[in-house]
C-alpha positions in Angstrom: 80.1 134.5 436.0 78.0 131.4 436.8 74.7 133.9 435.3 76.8 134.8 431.9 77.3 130.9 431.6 73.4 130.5 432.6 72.4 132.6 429.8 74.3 131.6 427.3 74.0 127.9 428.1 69.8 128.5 427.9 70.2 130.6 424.2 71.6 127.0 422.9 75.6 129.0 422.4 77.4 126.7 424.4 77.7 122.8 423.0 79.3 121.5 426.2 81.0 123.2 429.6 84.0 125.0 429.2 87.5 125.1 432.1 87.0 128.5 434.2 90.0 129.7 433.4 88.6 130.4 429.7 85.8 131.5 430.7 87.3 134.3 433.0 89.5 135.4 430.0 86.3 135.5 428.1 84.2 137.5 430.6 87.6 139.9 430.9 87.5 140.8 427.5 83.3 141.4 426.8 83.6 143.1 429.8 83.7 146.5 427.7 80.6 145.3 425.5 76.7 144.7 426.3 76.3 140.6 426.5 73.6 141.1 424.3 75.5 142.1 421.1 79.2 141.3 420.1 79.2 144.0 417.5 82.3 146.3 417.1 82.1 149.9 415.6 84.3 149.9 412.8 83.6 146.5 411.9 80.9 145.3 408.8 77.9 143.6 410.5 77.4 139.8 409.4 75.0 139.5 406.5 73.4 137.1 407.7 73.0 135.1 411.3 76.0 132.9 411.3 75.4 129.6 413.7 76.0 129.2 417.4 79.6 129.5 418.0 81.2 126.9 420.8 83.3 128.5 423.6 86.3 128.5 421.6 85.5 130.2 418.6 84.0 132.8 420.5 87.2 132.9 422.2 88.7 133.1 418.4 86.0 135.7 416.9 87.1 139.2 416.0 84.4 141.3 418.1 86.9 140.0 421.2 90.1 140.8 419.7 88.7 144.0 419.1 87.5 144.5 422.4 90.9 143.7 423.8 92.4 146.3 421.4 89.3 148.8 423.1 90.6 147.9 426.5 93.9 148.9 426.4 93.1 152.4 424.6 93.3 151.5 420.6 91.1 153.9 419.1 88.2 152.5 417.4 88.9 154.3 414.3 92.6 151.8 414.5 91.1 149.2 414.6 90.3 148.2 411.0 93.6 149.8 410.0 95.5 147.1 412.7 93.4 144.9 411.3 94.4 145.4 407.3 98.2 145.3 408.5 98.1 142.2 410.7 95.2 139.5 409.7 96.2 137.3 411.9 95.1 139.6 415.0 91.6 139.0 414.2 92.1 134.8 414.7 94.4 134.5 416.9 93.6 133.0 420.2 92.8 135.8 422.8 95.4 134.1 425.2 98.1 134.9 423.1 97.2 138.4 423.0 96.5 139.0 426.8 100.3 137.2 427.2 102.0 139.1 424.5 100.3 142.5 426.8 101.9 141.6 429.4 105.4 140.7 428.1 105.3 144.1 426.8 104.2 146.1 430.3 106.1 143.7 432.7 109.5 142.5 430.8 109.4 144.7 428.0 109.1 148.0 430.2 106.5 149.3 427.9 104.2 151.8 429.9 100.5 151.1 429.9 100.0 154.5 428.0 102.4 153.8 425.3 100.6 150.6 424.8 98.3 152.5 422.1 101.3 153.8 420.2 103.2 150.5 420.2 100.4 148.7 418.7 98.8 151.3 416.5 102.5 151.1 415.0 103.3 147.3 414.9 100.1 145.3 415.7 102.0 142.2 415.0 103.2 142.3 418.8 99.8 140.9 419.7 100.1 137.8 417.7 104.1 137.0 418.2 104.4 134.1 420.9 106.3 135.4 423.7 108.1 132.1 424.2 109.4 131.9 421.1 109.8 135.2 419.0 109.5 137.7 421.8 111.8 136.9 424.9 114.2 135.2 422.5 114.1 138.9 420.8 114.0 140.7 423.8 117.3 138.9 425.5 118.9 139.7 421.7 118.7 143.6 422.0 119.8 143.6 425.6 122.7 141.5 424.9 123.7 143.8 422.2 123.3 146.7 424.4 120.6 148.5 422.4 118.8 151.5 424.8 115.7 152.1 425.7 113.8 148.8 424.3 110.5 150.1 425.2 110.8 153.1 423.0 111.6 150.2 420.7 108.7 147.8 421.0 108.3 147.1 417.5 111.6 145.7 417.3 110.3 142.5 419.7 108.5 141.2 416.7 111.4 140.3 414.8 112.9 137.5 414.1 117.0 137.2 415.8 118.0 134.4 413.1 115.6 135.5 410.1 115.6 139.4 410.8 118.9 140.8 413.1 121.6 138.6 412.2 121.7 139.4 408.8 121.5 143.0 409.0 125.1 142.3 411.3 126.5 139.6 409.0 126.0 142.2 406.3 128.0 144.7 407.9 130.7 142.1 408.6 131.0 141.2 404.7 131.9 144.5 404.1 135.0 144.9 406.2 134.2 145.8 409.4 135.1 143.7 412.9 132.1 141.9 414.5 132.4 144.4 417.2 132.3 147.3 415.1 128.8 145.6 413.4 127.5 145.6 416.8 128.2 149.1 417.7 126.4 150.3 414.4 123.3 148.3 415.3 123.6 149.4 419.0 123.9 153.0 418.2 121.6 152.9 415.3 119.1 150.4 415.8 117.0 151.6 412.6 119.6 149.3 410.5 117.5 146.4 411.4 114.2 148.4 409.7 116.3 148.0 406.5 116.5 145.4 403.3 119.9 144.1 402.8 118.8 143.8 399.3 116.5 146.4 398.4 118.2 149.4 400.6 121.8 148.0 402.5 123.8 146.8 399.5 123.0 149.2 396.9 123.6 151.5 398.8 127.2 150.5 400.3 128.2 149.7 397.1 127.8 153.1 395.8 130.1 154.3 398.9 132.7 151.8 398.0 132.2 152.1 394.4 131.4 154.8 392.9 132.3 157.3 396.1 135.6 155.5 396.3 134.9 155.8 400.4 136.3 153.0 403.1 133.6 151.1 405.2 135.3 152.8 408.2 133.2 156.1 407.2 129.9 153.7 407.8 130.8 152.6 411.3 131.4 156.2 411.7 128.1 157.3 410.2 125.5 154.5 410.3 122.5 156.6 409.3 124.2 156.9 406.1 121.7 154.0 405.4 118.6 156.1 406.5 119.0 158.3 403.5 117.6 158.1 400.0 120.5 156.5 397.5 118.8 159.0 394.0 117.7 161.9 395.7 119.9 162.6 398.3 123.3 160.2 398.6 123.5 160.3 395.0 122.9 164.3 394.3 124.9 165.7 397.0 128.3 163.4 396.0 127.8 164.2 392.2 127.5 167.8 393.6 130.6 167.6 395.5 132.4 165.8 392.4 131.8 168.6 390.5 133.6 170.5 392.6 136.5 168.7 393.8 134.9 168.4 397.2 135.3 165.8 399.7 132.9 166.2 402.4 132.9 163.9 405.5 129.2 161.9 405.2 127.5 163.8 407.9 128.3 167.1 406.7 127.6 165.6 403.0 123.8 164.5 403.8 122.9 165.7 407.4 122.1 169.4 406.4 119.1 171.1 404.2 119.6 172.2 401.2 120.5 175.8 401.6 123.2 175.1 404.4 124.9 172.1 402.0 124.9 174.4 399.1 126.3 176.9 401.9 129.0 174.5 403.0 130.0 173.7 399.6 130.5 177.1 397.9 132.8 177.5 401.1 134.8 174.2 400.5 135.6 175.1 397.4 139.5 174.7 396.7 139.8 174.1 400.5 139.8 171.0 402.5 137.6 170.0 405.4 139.4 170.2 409.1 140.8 167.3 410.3 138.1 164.5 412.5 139.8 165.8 415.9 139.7 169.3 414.9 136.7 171.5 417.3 135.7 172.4 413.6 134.8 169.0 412.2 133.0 168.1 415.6 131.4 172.1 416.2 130.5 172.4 412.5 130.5 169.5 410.4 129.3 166.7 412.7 126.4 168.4 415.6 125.5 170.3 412.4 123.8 173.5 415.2 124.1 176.0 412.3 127.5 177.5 413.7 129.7 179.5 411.2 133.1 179.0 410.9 134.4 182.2 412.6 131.7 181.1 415.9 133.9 177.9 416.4 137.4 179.5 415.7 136.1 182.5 417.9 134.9 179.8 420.5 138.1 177.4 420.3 140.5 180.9 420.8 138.4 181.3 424.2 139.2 178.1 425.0 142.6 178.4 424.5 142.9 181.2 426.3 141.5 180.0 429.6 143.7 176.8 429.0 146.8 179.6 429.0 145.2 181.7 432.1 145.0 178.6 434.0 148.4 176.7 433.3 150.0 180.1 434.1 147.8 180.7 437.4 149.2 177.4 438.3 
């Protein structure tokens, strides 16, 4: 270390000493490249020589964000792409990267080899301050009970008040209990991916509205949200309308086309069985492409072995 700082000092780079500790997180991340050139593949080269940096913009410069990114398995090729979709990564102080790394592989739970994924999906992780976007965050989605955070990461980044709150409030204007908002975000935490303007409320108001549907249906079905309002919510009620259909909302949007047009030439001038039925769970709800006659067949069996056995006993 005392050498690097030697040959740097003698090149006329360094205006005046620097604390250790900064240099250490300096030498960590160069570490990857040759001290003779901070150049990054994937990056233009300077058009011409800019002047000699101090400590701290070197600290600041892109070559070592990048060379963080290289360290912890971004692909090279990612680089520029992280780059377009976060700015800030390439300014950001290269202590708050190094901390928000290790929020994610010590609190967070994220493995080291999912660290590629995570950030080649939400870069904005890197320049989130841990103390006050990411624990806050993190303490959020455990309170709420939502699984498996790390397989979640991206979600870290977001803001509780500006960002995860809403998406809940929302839900509670339309009806349902503050507990029943929590179970939808818990059990579907891809609501909080979602506009309340652009994709929550047109959409609900369509169910209530036009659909003539209770919000009960949505705590029931939360990924009702996850599908397109024209070309799929839309098409498949006005379908059902045609026919005098009323299809519960998984069995409305869930399937392709060929097993919904399926389903609805066999609805026609019936009704669907009731919620606790084996044939709304069997057939309409885990959607695992069995007939009718496979779950009465099935639910007979069953009944029989409940007979056998009460008369056994």
């Amino acid at each position: 270390m005392e050498e690097l700082l030697l040959r740097h000092a003698s090149n006329g780079r360094l205006s005046r000493p620097a604390p250790p500790r900064r240099l250490h997180v300096a030498a960590v991340a160069l570490r990857s490249r040759p001290s003779s050139s901070l150049a990054i593949p994937g990056f233009p080269p300077a058009t011409a020589p800019a002047p000699a940096p101090a400590l701290e913009h070197v600290l600041l410069s892109p070559p070592v964000a990048a060379a963080v990114l290289l360290e912890v398995g971004v692909p090279q090729e990612d680089l520029r792409r992280a780059a377009g979709m976060c700015p800030e990564l390439m300014s950001v102080p290269v202590e708050t990267i190094t901390a928000a790394l290790r929020f994610l592989t010590e609190e967070a739970g994220v493995p080291a080899e999912e660290l590629p994924r995570v950030l080649r999906r939400r870069p904005r992780l890197l320049v989130s301050p841990v103390a006050a976007r990411l624990r806050p965050t993190l303490y959020f989605l455990r309170a709420l009970g939502v699984p498996d955070i790390h397989r979640r990461a991206d979600l870290l980044s977001f803001s509780v008040e500006d960002k995860l709150l809403p998406r809940i409030e929302f839900l509670e204007s339309l009806g349902l209990p503050s507990r029943a908002a929590r179970s939808m975000a818990r059990r579907f935490p891809a609501l909080f991916y979602y506009s309340v303007d652009a994709n929550m409320r047109p959409k609900a108001e369509y169910l209530l509205g036009v659909m003539d549907r209770d919000a009960d249906e949505l705590f029931d079905f939360p990924e009702y949200f996850s599908y397109a309002l024209d070309t799929r919510i839309a098409a498949r009620h006005e379908a059902c309308a045609a026919r005098g259909v009323r299809m519960p909302l998984p069995a409305m949007l869930r399937p392709g086309d060929p097993k919904f047009e399926a389903s609805l030439a066999g609805c026609v001038g019936s009704t669907p069985p009731r919620r606790r039925s084996p044939l709304w769970h069997a057939y309409w709800v885990d959607g695992d492409g069995a007939g009718v006659g496979d779950v009465v067949e099935k639910a007979r069996r069953d009944d029989a072995s409940a007979a056998s056995y009460r008369h056994v006993h």
